[in-house]
N, C-alpha and C positions, 0 to 999 in steps of 0.2 A: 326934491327927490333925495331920498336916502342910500348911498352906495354901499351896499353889502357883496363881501367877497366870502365867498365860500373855499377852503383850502380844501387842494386836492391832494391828498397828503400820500405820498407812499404805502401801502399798505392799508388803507383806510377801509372801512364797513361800506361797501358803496350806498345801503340805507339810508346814512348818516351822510352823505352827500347828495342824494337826490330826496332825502323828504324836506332837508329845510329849502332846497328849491323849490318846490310843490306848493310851501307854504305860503310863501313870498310869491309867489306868480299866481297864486291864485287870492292872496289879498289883494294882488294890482289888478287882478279883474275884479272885484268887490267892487275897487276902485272906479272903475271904467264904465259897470255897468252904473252907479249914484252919477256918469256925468261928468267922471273927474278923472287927471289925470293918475299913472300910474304912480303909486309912493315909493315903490322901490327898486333900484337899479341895480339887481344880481348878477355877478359874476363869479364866475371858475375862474380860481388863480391857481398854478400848481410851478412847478421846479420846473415841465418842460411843457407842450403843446398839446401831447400825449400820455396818458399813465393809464400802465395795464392796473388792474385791482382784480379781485378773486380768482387767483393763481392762474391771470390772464386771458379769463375768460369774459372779461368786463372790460373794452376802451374808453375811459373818460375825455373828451377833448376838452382842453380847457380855452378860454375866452383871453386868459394873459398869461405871463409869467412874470415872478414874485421881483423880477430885474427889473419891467416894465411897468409893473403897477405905482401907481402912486401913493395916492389916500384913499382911504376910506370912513365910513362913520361906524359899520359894525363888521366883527371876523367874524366868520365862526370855523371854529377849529374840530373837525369831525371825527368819529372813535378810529381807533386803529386796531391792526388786529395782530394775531400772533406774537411772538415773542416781545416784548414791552420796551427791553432795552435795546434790542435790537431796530426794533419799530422808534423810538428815537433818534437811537445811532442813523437809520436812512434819513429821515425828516432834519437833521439839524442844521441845514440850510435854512428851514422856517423861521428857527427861534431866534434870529437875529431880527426878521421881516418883522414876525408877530410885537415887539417890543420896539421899533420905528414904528408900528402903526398905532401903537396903545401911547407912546409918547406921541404921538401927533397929532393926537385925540379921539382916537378910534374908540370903542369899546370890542373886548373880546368875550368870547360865548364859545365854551369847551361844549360838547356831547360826550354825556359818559366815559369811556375810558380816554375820549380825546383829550382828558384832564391832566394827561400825564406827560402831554408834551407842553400844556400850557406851564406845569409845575416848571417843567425847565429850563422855560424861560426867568422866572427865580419871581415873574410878577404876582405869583400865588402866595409867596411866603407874610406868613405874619395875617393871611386872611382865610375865609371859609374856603373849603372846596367838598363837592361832593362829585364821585363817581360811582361804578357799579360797586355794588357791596361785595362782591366777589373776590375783588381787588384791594380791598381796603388795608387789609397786612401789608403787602408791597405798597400800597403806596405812603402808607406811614412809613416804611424801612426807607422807603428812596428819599422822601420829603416833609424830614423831621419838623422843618420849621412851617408846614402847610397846616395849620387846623382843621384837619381833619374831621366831617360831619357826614356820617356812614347813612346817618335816618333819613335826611334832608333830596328834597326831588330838585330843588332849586336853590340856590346861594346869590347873592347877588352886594356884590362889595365894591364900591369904587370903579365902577364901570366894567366890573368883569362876573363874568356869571357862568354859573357851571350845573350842570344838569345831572342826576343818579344817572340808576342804569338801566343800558338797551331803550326802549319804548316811553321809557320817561325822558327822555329828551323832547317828546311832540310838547310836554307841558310845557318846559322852557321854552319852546317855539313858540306859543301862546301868548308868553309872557310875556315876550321881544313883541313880538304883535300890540300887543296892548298898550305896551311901552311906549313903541313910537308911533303908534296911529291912536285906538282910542278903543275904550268898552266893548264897544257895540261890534266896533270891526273883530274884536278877539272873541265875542260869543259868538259870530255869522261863523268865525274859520272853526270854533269847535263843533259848532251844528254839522258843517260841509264835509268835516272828517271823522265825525265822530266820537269827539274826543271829550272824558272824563275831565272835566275841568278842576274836581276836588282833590284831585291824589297830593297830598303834599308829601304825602311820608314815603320811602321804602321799605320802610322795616315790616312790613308782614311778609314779604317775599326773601327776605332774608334769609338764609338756613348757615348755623353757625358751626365751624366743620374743627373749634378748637386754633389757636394759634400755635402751628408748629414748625414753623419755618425757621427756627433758633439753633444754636448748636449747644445749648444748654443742658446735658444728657440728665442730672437728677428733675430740673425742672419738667422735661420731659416725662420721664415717668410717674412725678404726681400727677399730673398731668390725668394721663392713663387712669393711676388710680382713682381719682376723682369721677373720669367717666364711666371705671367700672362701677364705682359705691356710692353713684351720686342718689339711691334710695335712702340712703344712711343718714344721720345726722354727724356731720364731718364738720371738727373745727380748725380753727387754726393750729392752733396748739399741740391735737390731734397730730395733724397731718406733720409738720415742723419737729416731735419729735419721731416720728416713723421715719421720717429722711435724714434726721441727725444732724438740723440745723436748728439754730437758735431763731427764733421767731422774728424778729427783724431783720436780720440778711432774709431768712427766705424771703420773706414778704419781697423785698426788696428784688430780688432774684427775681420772683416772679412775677413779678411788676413790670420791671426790665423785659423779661423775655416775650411774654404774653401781650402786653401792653393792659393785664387785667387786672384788679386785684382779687385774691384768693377768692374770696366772696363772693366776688362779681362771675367768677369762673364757674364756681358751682353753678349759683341762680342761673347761667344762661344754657349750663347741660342741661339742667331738670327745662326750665322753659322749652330748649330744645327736642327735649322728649316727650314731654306735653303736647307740642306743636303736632308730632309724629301722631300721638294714641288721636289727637284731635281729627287731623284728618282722616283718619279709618271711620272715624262715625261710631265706632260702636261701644263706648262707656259714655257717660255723662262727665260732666265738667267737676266735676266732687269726686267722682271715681276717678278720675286722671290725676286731679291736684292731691289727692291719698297717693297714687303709687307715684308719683314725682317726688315727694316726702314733706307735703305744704298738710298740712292739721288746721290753718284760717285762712277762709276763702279770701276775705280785703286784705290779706298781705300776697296769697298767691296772683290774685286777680292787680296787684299794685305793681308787682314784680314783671306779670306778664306783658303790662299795656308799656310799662317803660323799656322791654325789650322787643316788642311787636309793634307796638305804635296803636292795637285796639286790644280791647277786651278778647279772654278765650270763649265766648260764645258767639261773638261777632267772627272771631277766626274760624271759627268751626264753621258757621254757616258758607262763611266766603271757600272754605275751602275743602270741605269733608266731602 
C-alpha cells in the first residue's frame, strides 16, 4: 500500500484538496471491486487538526499533523490562494516537512499554483516546473533558477511533478494513477470522471496581457508602442532609434525586463489579436492573419501553433 499525504496548506483552493482525494478513494474501490486490496492510504496532513479555508466557510479536519507524520511515498502540495507571498509566508512551517519527506524518499506533486511553495523549498531549482500561466511573470521573478515551462500540463523530474493551471491538475492526477498502479486503472478513473486524457498543452487558454511588472519606464513604453502599431511592420532598428538607444542595450533592456525578445514581443501581440478576431467568428483565417500584419499563411500559421500549442483554425473551432 502506497501512503499518500495530501497537505492541508493555509489558504489553499479546497478543490485542489478534495479532488486528488476523490481520485485516490476511488481507485481503492477499482481496487476492491477486481478482489483486491486498497492501493492507497490517503491522508490529511496540515499544521493543526483543524483549518479554516475559503474565508472560513470551509473546515477541513485533518487525519495528522506535519509533528506527527512520519514517511510517506507521495505529497501532494495543493494550489493556494490569494496573495502568493503572503500564502507562503503562512505555509513556511511546510517547507522544512515537504524536503524531510522528498529526502526520505517520498516523491512530491505540486497543483497549479501549489508550485510556488514547492519553488521554496529550493527542490525546484535547476529543474522544470509548470503552473497556471497566469502566474508565470511572478514566478520567474520569485524563482530565477526554476525552468520555467508556461506550455507544459505536466513536468515530471526526479521524483517531483508539477501540474499547469486550475483543472489541469486532474491530468497530473491521472498520471500519479498510472504511475503507481497501471494503464488500465488510469483509463477506468478517466472514464469515471471524465476526463480528457489528451490535454498536454496549456497554451490555447493562455491570453498574454504583456510583461509589465518591471520598473523600467522607457521599456515600458515601447512596450505600449508595439501594442498600439503592432499592424505595422516594426523593426528593431525602427523602434531602438525612436527611443534613443543603441540596438544592443535595448535588446538587452528588453530582454531583462520582459523576459522576451523584441521579436518575440511583437509575434505574440499580433498572435494575441488574432486569437481575439478568432473567437468572434466573423472573418476567416487570411482576413485576420492580413490585419494582424502576416502576408504568408506558413509563417503566420508557424508562429501561431508555437504560441498556442494548435493551429488558428483548430482555435477557432475550439473557441469561436
Amino acid at each position: 500500500m502506497k501512503n499518500v499525504i495530501i497537505l492541508v496548506l493555509e489558504t489553499a483552493i479546497p478543490a485542489a484538496i478534495v479532488d486528488p482525494q476523490y481520485m485516490f478513494f476511488a481507485v481503492n474501490n477499482f481496487f476492491k471491486e477486481a478482489g483486491h486490496e486498497p492501493f492507497f492510504n490517503v491522508q490529511l496532513v496540515g499544521l493543526t487538526n483543524e483549518v479554516k479555508l475559503n474565508f472560513g466557510t470551509i473546515t477541513i479536519h485533518t487525519n495528522n499533523t506535519i509533528e506527527k507524520y512520519t514517511q510517506a511515498n507521495l505529497v501532494i502540495v495543493p494550489a493556494i490562494s490569494g496573495n502568493i507571498k503572503k500564502a507562503i509566508e503562512l505555509n513556511k512551517d511546510f517547507i522544512e516537512f515537504i524536503i524531510d519527506q522528498y529526502n526520505g524518499g517520498a516523491e512530491i506533486a505540486s497543483l497549479c499554483i501549489g508550485a510556488f511553495l514547492l519553488a521554496s523549498t529550493g527542490l525546484l531549482n535547476e529543474k522544470q516546473c509548470s503552473t497556471h500561466w497566469l502566474f508565470a511573470n511572478q514566478f520567474r521573478e520569485m524563482f530565477p533558477k526554476v525552468k520555467f515551462v508556461e506550455d507544459k500540463i505536466i513536468t515530471d523530474q526526479n521524483g517531483i511533478y508539477t501540474s499547469g493551471g486550475a483543472t489541469s491538475y486532474w491530468n497530473l492526477l491521472l498520471y500519479l494513477v498510472e504511475k503507481y498502479t497501471s494503464k488500465e486503472m488510469a483509463i477506468m478513473a478517466s472514464k469515471f470522471f471524465l476526463l480528457d486524457t489528451d490535454k498536454t498543452t496549456q497554451l490555447p487558454f493562455r491570453i498574454f496581457k504583456g510583461q509589465k511588472e518591471h520598473k523600467d519606464s522607457l521599456i515600458l513604453s515601447a512596450q505600449n508602442y508595439m501594442e498600439e502599431n503592432f499592424k505595422e511592420k516594426i523593426t528593431v532598428d525602427e523602434l531602438s532609434e525612436r527611443f534613443n538607444l543603441g540596438r544592443r542595450t535595448f535588446e538587452r533592456r528588453f530582454k531583462s525586463a520582459t523576459k522576451n525578445t523584441i521579436v518575440e514581443y511583437i509575434q505574440r501581440v499580433k498572435i494575441e489579436s488574432a486569437k481575439i478576431e478568432l473567437e468572434k467568428g466573423r472573418k476567416t483565417v487570411s482576413e485576420i492573419m492580413y490585419n494582424v500584419g502576416y502576408t504568408d499563411s506558413k509563417s503566420f500559421r508557424d508562429v501561431f501553433k508555437k504560441y498556442v500549442g494548435i493551429s488558428p483554425i483548430e482555435y477557432k473551432n475550439k473557441f469561436n
